[in-house]
BASENU-399802 format. One record per atom (N, C-alpha, C): residue in one letter; chain; atom name; x, y, z. Coordinates in Angstrom, 3 decimals, decimal comma. Each point is the difference from the previous one (the first is absolute). Layout:
+------+------+------+----------+----------+----------+
: code : unit : site :        x :        y :        z :
+------+------+------+----------+----------+----------+
:    A :    A :   CA :        X :        Y :        Z :
...
+------+------+------+----------+----------+----------+
END
This chain:
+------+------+------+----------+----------+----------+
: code : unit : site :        x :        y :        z :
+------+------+------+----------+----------+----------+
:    X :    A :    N :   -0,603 :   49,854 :    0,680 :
:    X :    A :   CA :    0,447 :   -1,232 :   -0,597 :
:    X :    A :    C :   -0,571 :   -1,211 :    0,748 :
:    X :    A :    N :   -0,017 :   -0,011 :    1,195 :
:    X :    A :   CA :   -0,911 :   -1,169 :    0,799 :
:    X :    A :    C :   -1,008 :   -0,146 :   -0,051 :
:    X :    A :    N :   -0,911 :    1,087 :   -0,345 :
:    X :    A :   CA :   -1,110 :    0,343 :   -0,033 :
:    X :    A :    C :   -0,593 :   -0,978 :   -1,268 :
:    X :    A :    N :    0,782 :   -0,218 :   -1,252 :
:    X :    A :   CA :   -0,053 :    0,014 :   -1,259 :
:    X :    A :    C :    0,290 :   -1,423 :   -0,282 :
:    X :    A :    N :    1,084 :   -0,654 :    1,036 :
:    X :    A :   CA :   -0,081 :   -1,190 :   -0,232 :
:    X :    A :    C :   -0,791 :   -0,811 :    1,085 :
:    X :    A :    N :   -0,393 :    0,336 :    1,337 :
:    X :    A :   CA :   -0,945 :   -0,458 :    0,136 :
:    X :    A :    C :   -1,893 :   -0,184 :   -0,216 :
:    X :    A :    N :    0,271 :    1,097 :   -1,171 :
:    X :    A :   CA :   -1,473 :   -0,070 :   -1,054 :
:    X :    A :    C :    0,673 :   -1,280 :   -0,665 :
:    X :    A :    N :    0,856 :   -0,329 :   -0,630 :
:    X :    A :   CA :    0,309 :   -0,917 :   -1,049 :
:    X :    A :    C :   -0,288 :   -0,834 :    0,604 :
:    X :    A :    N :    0,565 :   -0,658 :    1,423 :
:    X :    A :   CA :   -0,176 :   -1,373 :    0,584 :
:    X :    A :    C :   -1,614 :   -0,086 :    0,649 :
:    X :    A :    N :   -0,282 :    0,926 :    0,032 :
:    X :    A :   CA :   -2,343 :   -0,577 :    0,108 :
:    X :    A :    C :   -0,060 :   -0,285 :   -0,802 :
:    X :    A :    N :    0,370 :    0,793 :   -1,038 :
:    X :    A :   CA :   -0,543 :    0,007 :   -1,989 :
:    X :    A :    C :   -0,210 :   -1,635 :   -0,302 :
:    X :    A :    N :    1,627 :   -0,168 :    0,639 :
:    X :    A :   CA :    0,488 :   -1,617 :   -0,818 :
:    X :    A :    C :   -0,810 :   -0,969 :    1,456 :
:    X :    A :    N :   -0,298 :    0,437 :    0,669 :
:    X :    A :   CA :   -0,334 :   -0,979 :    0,825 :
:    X :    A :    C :   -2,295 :   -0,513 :   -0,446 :
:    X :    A :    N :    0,191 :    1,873 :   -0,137 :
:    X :    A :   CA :   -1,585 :   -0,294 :   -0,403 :
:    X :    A :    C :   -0,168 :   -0,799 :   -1,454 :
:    X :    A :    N :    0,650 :   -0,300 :   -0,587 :
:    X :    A :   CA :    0,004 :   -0,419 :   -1,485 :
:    X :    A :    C :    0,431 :   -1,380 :    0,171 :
:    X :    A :    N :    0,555 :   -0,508 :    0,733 :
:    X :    A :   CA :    0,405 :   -1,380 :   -0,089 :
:    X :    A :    C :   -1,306 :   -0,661 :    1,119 :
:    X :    A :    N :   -0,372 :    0,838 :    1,354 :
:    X :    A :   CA :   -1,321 :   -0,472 :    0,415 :
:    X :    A :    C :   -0,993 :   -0,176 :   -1,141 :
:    X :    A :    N :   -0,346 :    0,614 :   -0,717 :
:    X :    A :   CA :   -1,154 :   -0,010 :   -1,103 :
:    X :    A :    C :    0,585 :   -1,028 :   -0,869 :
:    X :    A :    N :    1,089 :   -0,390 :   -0,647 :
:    X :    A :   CA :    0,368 :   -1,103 :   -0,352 :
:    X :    A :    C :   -0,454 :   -1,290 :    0,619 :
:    X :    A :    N :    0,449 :   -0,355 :    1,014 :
:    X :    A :   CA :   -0,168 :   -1,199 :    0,743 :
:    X :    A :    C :   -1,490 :   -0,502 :    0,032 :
:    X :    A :    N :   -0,870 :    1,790 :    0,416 :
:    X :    A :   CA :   -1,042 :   -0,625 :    0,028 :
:    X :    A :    C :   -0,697 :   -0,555 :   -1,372 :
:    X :    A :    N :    0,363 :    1,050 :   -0,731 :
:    X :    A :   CA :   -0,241 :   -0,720 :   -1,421 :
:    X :    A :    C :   -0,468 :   -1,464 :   -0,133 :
:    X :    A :    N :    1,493 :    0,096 :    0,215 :
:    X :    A :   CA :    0,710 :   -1,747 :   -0,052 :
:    X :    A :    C :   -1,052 :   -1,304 :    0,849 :
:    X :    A :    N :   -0,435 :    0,537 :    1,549 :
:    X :    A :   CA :   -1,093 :   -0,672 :    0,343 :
:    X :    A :    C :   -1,038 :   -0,140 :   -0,212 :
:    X :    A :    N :   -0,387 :    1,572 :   -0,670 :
:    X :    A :   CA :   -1,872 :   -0,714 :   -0,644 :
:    X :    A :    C :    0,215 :   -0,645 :   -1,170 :
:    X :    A :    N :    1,435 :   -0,247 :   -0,749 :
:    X :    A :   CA :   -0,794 :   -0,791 :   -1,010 :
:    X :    A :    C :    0,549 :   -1,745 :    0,738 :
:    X :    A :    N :    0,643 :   -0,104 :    0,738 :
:    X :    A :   CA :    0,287 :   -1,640 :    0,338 :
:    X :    A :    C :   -1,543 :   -0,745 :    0,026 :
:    X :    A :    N :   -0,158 :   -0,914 :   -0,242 :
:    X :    A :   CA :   -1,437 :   -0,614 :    0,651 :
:    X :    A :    C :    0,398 :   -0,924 :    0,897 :
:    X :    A :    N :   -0,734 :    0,303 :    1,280 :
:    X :    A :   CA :   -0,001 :   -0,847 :    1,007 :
:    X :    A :    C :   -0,294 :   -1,870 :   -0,287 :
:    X :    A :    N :    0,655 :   -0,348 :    0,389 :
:    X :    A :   CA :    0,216 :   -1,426 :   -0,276 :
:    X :    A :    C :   -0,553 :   -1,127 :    1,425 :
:    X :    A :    N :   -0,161 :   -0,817 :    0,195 :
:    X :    A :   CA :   -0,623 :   -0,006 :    1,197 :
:    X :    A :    C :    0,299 :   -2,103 :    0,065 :
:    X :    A :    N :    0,159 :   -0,389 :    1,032 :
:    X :    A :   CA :    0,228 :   -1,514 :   -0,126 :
:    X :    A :    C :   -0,882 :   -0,603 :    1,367 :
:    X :    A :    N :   -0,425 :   -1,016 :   -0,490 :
:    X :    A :   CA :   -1,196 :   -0,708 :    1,011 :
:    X :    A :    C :    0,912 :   -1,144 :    0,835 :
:    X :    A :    N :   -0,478 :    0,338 :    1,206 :
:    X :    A :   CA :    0,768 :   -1,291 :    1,428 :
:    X :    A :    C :   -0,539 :   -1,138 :   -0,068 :
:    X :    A :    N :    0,480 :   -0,710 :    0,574 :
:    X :    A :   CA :   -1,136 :   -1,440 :    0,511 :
:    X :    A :    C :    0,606 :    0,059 :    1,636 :
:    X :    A :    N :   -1,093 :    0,212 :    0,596 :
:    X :    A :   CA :    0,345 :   -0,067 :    1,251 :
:    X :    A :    C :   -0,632 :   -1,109 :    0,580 :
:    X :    A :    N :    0,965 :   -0,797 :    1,187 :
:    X :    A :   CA :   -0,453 :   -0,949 :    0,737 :
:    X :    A :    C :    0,153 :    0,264 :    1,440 :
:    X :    A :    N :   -0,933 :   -0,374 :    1,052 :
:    X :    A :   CA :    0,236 :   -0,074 :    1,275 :
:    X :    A :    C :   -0,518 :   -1,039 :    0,997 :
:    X :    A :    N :    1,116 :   -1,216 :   -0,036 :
:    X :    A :   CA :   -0,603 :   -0,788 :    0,620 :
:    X :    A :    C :   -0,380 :   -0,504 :    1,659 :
:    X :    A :    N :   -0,466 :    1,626 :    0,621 :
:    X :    A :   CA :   -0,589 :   -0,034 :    1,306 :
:    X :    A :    C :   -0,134 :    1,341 :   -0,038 :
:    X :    A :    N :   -1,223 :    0,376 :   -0,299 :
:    X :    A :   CA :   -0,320 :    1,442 :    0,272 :
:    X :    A :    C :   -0,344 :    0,572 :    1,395 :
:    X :    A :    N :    0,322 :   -0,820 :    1,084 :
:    X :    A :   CA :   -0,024 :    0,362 :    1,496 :
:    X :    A :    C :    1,437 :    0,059 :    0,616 :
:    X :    A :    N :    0,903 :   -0,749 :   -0,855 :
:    X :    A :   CA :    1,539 :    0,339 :    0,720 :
:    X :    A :    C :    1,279 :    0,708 :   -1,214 :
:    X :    A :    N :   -0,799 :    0,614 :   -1,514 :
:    X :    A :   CA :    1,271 :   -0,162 :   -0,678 :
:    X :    A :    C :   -1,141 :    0,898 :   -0,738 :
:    X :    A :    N :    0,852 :    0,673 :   -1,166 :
:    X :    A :   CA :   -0,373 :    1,051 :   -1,013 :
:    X :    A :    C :    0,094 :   -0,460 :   -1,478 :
:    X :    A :    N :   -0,541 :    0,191 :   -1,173 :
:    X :    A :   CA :    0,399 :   -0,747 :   -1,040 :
:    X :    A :    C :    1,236 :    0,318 :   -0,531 :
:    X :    A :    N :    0,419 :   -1,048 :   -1,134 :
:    X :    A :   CA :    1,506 :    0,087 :   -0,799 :
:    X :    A :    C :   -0,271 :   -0,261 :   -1,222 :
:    X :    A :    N :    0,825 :    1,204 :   -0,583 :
:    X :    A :   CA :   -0,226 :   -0,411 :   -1,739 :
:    X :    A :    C :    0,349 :   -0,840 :   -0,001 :
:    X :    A :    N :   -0,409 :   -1,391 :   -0,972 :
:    X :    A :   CA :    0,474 :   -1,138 :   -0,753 :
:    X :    A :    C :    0,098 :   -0,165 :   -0,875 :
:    X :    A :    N :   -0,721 :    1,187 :   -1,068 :
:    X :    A :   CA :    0,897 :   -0,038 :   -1,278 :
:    X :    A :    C :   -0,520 :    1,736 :   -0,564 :
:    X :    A :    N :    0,577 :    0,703 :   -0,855 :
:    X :    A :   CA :   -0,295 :    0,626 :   -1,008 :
:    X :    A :    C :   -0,296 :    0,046 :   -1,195 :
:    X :    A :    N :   -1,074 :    0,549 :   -0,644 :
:    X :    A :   CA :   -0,383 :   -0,159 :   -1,136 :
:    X :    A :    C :   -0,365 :    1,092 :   -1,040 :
:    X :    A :    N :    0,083 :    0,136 :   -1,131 :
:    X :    A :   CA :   -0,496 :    1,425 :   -0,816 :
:    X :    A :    C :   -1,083 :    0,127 :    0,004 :
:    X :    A :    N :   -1,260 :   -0,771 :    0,323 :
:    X :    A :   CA :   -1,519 :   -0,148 :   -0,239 :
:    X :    A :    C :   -0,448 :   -0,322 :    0,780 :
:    X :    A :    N :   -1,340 :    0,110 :    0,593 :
:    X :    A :   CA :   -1,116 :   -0,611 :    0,839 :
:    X :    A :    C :    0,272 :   -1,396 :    0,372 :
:    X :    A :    N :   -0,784 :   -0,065 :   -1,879 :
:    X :    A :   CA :   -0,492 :   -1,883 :    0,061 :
:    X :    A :    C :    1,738 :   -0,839 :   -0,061 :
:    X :    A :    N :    1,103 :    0,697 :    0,057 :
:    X :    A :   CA :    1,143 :   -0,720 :    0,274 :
:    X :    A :    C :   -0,010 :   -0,405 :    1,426 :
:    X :    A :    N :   -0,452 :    0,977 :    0,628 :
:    X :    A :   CA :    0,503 :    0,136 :    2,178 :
:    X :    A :    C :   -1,444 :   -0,723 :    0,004 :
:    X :    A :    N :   -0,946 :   -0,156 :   -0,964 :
:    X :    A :   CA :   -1,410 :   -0,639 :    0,958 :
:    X :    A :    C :    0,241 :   -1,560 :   -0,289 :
:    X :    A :    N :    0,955 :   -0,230 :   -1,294 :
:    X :    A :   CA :   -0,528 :   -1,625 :   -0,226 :
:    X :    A :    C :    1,353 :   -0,250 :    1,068 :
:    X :    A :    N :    0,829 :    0,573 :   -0,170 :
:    X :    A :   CA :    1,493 :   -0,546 :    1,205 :
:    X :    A :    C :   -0,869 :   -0,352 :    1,382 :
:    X :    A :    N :   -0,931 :    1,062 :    0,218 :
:    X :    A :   CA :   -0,665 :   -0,039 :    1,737 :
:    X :    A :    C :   -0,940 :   -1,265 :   -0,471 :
:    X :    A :    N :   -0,525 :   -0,229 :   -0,777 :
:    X :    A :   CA :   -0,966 :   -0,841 :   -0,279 :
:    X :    A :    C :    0,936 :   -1,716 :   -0,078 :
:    X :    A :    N :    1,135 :   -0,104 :   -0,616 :
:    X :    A :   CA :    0,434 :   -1,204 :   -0,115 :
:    X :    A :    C :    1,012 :   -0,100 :    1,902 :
:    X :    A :    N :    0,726 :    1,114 :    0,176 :
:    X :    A :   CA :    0,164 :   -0,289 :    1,617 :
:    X :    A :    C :   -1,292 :   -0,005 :    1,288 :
:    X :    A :    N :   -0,961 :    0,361 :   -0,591 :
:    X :    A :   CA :   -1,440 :   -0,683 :    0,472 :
:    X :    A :    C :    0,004 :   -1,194 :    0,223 :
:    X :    A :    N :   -0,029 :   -0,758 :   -1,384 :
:    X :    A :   CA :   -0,752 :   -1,489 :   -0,040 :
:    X :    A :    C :    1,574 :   -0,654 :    0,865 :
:    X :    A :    N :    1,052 :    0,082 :   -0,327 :
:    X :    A :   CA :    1,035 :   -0,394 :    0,386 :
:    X :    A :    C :   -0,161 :   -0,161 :    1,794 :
:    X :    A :    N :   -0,673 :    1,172 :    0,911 :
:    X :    A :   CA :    0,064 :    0,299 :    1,432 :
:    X :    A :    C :   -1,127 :   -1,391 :    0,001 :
:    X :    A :    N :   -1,238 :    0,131 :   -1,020 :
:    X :    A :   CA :   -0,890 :   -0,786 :    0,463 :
:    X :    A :    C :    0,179 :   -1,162 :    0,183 :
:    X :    A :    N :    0,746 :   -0,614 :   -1,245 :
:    X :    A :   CA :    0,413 :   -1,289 :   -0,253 :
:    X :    A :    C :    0,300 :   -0,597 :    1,367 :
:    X :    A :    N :    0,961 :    0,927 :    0,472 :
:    X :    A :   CA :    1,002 :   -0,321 :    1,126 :
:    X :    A :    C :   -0,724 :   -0,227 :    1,691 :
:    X :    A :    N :   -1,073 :    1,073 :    0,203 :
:    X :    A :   CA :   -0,932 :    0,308 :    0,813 :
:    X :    A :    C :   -0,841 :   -1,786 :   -0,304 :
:    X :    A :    N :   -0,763 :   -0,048 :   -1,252 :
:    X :    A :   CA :   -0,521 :   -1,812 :   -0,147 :
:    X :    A :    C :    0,957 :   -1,088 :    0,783 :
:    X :    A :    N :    1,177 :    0,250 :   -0,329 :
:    X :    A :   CA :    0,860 :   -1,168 :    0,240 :
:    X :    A :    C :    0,282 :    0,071 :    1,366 :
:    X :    A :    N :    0,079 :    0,813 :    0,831 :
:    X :    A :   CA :   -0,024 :    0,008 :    1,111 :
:    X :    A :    C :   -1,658 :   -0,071 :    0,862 :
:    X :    A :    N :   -1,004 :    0,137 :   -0,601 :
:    X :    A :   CA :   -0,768 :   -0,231 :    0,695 :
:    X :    A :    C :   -0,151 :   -1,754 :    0,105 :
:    X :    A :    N :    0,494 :   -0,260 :   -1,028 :
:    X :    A :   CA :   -0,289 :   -1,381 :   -0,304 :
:    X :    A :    C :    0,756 :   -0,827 :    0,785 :
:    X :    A :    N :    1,444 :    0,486 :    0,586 :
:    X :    A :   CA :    0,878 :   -0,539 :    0,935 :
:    X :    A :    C :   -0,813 :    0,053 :    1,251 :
:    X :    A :    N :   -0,405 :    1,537 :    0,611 :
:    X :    A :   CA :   -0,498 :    0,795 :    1,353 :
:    X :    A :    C :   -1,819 :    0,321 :   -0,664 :
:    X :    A :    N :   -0,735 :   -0,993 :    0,309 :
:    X :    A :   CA :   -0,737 :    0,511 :    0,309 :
:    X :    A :    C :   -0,665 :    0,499 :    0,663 :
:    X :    A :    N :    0,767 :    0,971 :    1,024 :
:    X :    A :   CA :   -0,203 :    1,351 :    0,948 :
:    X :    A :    C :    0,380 :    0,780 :   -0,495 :
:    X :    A :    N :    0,375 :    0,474 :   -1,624 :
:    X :    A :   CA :    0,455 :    0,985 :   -0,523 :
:    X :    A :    C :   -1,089 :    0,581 :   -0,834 :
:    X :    A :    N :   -1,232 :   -0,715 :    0,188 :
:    X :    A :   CA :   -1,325 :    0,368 :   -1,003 :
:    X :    A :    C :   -0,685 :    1,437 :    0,902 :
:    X :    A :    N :    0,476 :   -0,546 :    1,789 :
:    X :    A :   CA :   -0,786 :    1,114 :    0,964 :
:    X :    A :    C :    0,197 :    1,537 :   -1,172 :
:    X :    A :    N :    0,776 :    0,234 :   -0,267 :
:    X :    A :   CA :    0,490 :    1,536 :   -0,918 :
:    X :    A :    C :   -0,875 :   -0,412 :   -1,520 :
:    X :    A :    N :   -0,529 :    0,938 :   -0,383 :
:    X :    A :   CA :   -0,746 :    0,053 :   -1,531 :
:    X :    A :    C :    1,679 :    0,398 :   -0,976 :
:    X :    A :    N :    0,328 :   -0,409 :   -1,210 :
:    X :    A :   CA :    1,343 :    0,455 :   -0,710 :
:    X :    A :    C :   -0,218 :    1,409 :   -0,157 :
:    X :    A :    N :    1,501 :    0,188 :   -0,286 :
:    X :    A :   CA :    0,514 :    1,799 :    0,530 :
:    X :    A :    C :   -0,355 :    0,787 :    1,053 :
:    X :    A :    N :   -0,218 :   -0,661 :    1,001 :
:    X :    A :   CA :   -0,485 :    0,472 :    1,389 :
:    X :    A :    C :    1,056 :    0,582 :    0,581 :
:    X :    A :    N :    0,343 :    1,578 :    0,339 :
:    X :    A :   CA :    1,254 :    0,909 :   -0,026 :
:    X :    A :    C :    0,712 :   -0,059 :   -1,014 :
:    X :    A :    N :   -0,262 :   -0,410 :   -1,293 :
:    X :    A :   CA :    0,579 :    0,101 :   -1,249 :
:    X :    A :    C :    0,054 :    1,215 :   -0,652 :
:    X :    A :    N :    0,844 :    0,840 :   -0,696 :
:    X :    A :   CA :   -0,584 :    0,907 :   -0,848 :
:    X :    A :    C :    0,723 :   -0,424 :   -1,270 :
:    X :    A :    N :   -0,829 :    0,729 :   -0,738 :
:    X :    A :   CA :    0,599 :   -0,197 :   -1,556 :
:    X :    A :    C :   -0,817 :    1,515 :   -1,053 :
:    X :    A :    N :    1,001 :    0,705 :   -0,380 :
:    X :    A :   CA :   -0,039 :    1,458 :   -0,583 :
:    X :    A :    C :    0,959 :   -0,062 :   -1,313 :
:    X :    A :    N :   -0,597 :    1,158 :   -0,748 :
:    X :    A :   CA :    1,206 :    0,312 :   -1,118 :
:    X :    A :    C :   -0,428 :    1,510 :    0,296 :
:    X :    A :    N :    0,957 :    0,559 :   -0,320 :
:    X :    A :   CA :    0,181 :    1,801 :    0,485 :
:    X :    A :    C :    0,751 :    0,601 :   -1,437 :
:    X :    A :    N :   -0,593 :    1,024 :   -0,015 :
:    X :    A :   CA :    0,684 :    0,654 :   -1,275 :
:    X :    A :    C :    0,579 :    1,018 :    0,510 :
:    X :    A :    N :    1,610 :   -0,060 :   -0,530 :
:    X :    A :   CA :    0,768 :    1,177 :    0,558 :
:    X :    A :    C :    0,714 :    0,657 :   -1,080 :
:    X :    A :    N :    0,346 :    1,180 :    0,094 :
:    X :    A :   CA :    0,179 :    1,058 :   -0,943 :
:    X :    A :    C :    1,853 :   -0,498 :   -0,047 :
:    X :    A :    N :    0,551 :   -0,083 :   -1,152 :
:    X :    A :   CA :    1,378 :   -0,599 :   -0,260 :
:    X :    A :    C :    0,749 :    1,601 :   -0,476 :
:    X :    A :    N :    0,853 :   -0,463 :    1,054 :
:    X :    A :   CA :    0,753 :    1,660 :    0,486 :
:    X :    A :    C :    1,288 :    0,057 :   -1,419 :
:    X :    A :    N :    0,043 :    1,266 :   -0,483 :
:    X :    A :   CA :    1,467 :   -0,096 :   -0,961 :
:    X :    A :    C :    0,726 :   -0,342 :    1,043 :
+------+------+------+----------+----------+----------+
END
């Protein structure tokens, strides 16, 4: 009798594994793009600043917080001009990363 019901509980265990997996090859992987910023790549690591469903969403976000750093970088050279010694984004980084969006 033990014998008989522990065939039943592989049985049901192997049948619900083959289910699940089922279930994962048909999901399609879904995937969401970062915008990463790091503003000192010698003392600090980057930080998402925003998420997006697409590329050109995380590239124009990096692209308009671009001109925004630059703007800011002008206006201060224009105060300090000892702030020109550095070329702009000098230890700057700026990335978008595509990461796989977990169920």
């Amino acid at each position: 009798m033990v014998g008989v019901c522990q065939n039943n509980i592989e049985t049901a265990i192997k049948e619900w594994d083959k289910k699940r997996d089922m279930k994962t090859d048909k999901q399609t992987t879904e995937y969401v793009y970062e915008f990463l910023y790091n503003p000192c790549t010698c003392e600090s690591v980057s930080q998402t600043v925003s998420i997006h469903k697409t590329q050109r969403g995380a590239e124009m976000a990096m692209e308009f917080h671009r001109n925004e750093v630059l703007k800011e970088w002008m206006r201060e050279c224009s105060e300090y001009p000892s702030a020109k010694e550095y070329p702009f984004g000098f230890h700057k980084d700026w990335s978008v990363r595509k990461s796989k969006l977990m169920p």
